[in-house]
N, C-alpha and C positions, 0 to 999 in steps of 0.2 A: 381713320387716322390718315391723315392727309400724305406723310412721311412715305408710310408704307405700304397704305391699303387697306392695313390689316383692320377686321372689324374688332371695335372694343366692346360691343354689347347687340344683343337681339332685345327687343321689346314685342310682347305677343297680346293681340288685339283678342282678349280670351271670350268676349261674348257678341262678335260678330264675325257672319261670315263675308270676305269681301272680295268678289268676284273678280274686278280686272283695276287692281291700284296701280294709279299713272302719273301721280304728281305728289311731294310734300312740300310745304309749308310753315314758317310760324310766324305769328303774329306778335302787337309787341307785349303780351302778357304774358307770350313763356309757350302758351296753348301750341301745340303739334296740329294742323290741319293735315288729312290726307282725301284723297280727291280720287271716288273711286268712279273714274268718269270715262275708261276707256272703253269706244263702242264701233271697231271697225266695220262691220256689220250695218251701223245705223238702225237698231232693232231695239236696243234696252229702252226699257220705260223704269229700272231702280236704280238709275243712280245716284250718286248722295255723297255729301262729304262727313267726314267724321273727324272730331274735338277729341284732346284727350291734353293732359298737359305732359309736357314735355319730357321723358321720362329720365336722360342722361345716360352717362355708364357702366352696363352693367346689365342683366339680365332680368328680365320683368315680364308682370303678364297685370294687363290691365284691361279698362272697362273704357268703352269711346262711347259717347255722346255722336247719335247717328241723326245729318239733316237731308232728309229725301229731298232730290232736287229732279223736276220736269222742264222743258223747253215748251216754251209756247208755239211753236212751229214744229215739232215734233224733234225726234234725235240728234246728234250730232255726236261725232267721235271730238274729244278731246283730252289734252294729253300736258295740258298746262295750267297752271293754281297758280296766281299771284298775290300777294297780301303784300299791301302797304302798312308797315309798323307803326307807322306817323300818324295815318289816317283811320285806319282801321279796315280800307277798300281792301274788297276782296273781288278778283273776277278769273274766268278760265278763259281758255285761248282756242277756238276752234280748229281743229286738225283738217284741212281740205283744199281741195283745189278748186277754181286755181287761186286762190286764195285763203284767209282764215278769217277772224273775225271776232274782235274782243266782247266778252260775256260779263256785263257787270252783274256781281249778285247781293241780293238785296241785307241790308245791313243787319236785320232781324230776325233770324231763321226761327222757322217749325220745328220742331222733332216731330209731331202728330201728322200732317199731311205735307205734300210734295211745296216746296217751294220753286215758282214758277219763274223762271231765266227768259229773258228776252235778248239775242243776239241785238250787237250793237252795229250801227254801220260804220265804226270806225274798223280800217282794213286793214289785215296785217298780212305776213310772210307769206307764201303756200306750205303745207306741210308745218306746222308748228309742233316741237315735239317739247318746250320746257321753257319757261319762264323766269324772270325773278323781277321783284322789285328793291332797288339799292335800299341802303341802311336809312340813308337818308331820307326816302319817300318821293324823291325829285323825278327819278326814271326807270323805267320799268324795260327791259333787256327781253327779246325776242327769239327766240333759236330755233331753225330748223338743223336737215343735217350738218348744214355746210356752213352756217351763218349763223352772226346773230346782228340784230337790228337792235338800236336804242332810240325810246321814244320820250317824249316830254310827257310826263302823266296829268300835267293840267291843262293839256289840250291835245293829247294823243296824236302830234305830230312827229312825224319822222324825221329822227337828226342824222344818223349815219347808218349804215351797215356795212359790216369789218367780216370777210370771211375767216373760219376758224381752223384750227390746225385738223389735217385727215384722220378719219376715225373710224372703226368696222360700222358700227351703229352710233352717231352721235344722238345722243338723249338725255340728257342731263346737263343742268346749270345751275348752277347757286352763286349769287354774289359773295365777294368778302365784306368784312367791315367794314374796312378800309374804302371800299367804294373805286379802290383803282384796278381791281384783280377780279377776273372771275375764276368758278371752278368747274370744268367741263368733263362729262364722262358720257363710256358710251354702257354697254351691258353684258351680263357674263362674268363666268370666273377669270379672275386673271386681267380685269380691263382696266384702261390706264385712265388716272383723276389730272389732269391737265391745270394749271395754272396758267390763265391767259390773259394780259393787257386788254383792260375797260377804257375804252376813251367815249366820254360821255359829250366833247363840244362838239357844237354845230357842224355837220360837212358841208364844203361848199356844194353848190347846184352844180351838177356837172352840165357842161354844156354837149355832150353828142351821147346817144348810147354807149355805154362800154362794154366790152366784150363778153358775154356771158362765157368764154371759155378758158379765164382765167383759172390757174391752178392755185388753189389753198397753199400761204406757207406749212411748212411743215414743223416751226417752231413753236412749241410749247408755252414758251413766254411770252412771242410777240404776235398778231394779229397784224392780218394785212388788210388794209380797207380798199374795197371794193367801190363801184358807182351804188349811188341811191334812187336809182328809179327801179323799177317792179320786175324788169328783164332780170336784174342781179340777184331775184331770190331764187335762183336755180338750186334744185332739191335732188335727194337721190332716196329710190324706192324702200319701202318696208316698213316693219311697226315692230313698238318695243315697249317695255318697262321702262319706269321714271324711278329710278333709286332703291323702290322697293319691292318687294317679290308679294305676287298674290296669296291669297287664301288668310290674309290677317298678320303674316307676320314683316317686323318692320326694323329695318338691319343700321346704326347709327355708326356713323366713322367721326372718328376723333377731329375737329378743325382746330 
């Protein structure tokens, strides 16, 4: 519940276990993706996203359709699911320095054997902790701690990047409908869901570096934009949950 916090239902993943859930999603048929792809280690070889449809308010225990997912190059820690509703793309966001690096994944998943990901060379933030892509399908929104970056999704250009208000662990993002607001959070009991200004136009090219030691407004509503070159995705240390708490279970706040 956006309001208050308060949760208005659990939903419990009753016939899988799911080691380190880092990201949800839904697509535009309703379907709940979760995205159990967090690997700070660099070590798992299971991880996998899992289907289930969307379950609403109210307390449940359901069954998920599990798609084992491999990297062709071996591990990667990541900590962002994007799905396009328009299109149906789905890709993750790799967690690293000094950069990350967009994962398309393939349109037709396995349940039987691992579906194999190939990192793309398109670049993104360092430290990417959460994703979204708008209602619309047009841009897909980037967030590490401090920032998020908005990108053209038909040609994975960078249009701006706006730092976001301060936060103990920033890790979550979900667009609104609307397409003008996002919702940003960090993790733990008691953590606050942010409402913050999306400005999806073009930034101009700045013309000199700008200072990487700008301070984040501290407003809720409004976002400050920062420069757009690679200097300005300054990050700050640690790692965290995406929305939802491991071991299966899966906590839905009212929008």
């Amino acid at each position: 519940k956006v309001s208050t916090g308060a949760v208005v239902g659990e939903t419990r993943i009753s016939d899988q276990k799911i080691p380190d859930t880092e990201a949800l999603s839904i697509d535009g048929k309703g379907n709940l993706w979760i995205a159990d792809t967090g690997d700070n280690l660099g070590v798992r070889h299971d991880i996998a996203l899992y289907a289930l449809p969307e379950p609403g308010v109210g307390n449940h225990s359901v069954k998920a359709t599990r798609y084992p997912l491999a990297y062709a190059d071996g591990p990667h820690n990541v900590e962002a699911l994007l799905i396009n509703r328009v299109t149906g793309d789905k890709y993750l966001a790799t967690k690293a320095m000094p950069a990350g690096n967009l994962v398309p994944i393939p349109r037709i998943l396995s349940t039987s054997k691992p579906n194999t990901l190939t990192v793309s060379d398109v670049v993104l933030p360092p430290i990417v902790t959460d994703g979204a892509i708008t209602a619309d399908g047009r841009f897909a929104i980037i967030r590490t701690y401090v920032a998020m970056s908005v990108y053209d999704v038909k040609t994975w250009k960078l249009r701006r990047t706006t730092f976001l208000p301060p936060q103990k662990q920033g890790e979550t993002l979900a667009g609104e409908p609307g397409g003008k607001t996002v919702l940003i959070g960090s993790e733990g009991k008691h953590s606050q869901l942010l409402r913050v200004a999306l400005d999806t136009s073009q930034a101009p090219v700045p013309t000199e570096t700008p200072s990487t030691t700008a301070t984040p407004s501290p407003s809720a509503e409004k976002s400050t934009e920062s420069g757009r070159s690679r200097t300005n995705w300054w990050i700050a240390g640690g790692a965290g949950v995406v929305l939802v708490a491991a071991g299966g279970l899966v906590t839905r706040r009212r929008r």
